[in-house]
LUMTI-310174 format. One line per field, with one value per residue (C-alpha): residue number from 1; residue in three letters; chain; x, y, z. Coordinates in steps of 0.25 Angstrom, whole numbers, plus 2048, in hexadecimal, padded with zeros to 3 digits. Layout:
// residues N
n: NUM, ...
res: ala, ...
chain: A, ...
x: X, ...
y: Y, ...
z: Z, ...
***
This chain:
// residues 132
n: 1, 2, 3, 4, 5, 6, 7, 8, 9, 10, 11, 12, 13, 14, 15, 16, 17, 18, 19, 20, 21, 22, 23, 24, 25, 26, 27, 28, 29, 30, 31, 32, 33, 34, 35, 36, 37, 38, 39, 40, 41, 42, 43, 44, 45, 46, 47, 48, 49, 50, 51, 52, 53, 54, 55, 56, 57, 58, 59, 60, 61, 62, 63, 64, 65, 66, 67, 68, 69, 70, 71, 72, 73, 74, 75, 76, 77, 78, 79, 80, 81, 82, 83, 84, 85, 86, 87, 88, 89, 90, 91, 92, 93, 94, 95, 96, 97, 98, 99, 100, 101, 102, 103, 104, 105, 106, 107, 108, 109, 110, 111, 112, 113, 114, 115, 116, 117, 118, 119, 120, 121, 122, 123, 124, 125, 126, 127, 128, 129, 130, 131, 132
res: unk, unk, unk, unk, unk, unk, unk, unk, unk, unk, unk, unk, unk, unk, unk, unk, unk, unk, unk, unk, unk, unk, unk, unk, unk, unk, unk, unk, unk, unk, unk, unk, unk, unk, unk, unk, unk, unk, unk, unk, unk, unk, unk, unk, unk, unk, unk, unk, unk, unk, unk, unk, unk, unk, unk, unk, unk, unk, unk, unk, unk, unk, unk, unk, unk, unk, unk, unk, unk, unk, unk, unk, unk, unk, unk, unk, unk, unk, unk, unk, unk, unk, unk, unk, unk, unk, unk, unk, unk, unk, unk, unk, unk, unk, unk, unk, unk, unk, unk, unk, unk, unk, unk, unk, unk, unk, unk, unk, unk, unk, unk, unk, unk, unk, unk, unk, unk, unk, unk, unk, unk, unk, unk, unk, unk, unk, unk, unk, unk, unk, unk, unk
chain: A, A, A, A, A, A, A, A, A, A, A, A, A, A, A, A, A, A, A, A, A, A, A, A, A, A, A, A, A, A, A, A, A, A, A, A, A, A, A, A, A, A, A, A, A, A, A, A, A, A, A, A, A, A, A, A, A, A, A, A, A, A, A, A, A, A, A, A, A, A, A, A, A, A, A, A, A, A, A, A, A, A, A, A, A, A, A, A, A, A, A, A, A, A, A, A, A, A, A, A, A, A, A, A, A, A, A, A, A, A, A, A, A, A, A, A, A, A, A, A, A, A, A, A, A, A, A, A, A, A, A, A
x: 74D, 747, 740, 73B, 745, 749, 757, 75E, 76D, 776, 781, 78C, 793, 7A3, 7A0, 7AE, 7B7, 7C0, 7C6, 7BA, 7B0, 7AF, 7AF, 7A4, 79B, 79E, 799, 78D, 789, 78B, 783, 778, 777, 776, 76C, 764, 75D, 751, 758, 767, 76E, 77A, 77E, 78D, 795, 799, 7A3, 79F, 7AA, 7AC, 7A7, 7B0, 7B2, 7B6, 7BF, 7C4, 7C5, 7CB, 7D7, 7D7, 7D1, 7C4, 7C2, 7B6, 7B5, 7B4, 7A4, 7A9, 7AE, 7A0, 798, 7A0, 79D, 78E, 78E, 794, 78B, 77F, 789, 789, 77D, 773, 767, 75A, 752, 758, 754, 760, 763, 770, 766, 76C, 772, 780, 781, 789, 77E, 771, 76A, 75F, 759, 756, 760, 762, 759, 75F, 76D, 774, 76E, 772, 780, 77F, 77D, 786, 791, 78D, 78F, 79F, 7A0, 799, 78E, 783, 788, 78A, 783, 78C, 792, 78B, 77E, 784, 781, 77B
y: 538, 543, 538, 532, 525, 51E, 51B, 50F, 50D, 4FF, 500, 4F7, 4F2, 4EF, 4F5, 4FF, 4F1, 4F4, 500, 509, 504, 510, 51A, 511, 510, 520, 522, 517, 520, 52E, 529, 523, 530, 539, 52E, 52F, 520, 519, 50D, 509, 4FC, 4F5, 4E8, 4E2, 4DF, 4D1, 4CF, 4C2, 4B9, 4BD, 4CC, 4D8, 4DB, 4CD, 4CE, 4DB, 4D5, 4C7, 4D2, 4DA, 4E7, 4E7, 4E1, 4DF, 4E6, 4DC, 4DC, 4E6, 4EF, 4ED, 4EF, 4FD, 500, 4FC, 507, 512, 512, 513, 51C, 525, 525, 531, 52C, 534, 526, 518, 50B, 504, 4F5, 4EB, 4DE, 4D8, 4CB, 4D0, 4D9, 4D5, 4DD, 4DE, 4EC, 4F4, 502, 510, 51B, 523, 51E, 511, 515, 515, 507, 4FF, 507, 501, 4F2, 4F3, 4F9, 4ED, 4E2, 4E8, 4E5, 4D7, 4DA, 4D6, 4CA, 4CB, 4C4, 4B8, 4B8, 4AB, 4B1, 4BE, 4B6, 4BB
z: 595, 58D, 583, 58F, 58E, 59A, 59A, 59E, 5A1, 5A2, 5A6, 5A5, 5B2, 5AE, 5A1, 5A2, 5A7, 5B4, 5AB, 5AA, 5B3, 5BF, 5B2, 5AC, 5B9, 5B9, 5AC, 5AD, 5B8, 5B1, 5A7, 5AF, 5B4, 5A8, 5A0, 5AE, 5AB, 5AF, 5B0, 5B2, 5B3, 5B4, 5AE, 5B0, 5A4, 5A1, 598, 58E, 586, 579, 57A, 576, 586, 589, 57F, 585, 592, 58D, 589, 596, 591, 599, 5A7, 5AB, 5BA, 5C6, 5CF, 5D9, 5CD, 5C5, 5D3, 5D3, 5C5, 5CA, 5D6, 5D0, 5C4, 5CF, 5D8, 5CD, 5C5, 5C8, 5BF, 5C4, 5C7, 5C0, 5C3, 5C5, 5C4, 5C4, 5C2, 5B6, 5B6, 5B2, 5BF, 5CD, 5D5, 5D2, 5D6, 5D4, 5D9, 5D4, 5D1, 5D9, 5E4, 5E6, 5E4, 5F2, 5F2, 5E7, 5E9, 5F7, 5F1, 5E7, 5F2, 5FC, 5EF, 5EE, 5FB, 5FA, 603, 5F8, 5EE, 5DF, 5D3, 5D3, 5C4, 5C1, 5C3, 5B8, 5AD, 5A1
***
């Protein structure tokens, strides 16, 4: 911020597997907050033959969390992040939800729609429509 940079942030839905993935939407969101973005997004990991975490996977050492585990990932990251004013958006292809608002403005809403998609009030991206 003092070079007069905007900052971005991505962050990695499923990135943590099963095994990690409430401290990974914890730390996305502490470090949302402490790089206080301009923007901030979310992709969801998709995990491709032949790559070193299918491999891993292949051999049981990283599952990939379910839709209602990624969603959760999803709102506790917007939960929990404090940036001062983010443009927030879930629009790419590889998401289940697409979203978008400001944080913090927008946050009770998009924490709302997300909430309403784990309980299948709004439909999901089908997975044949995730493709990249």
């Amino acid at each position: 911020h003092a070079a007069g940079l905007k900052l971005s942030v991505i962050a990695l839905l499923g990135a943590g597997g099963v095994a990690r993935s409430e401290a990974h939407a914890a730390g996305t969101a502490a470090l949302v907050t402490a790089m206080d973005p301009a923007f901030f997004a979310a992709l969801t990991l998709t995990i491709v033959p032949g790559t070193p975490i299918a491999k891993l996977a292949a051999a049981g050492r990283f599952t990939l969390p379910d839709q209602a585990a990624l969603l959760g990932e999803l709102r506790t990251m917007v939960a929990q992040a404090r940036p001062t004013r983010a443009l927030f958006r879930t629009n790419h292809a590889s998401n289940y939800l697409p979203l978008a608002g400001q944080l913090p403005a927008d946050r009770d809403r998009i924490v709302a729609l997300i909430d309403a998609a784990l309980d299948g009030r709004i439909p999901l991206r089908p997975e044949r429509s995730r493709g990249l």
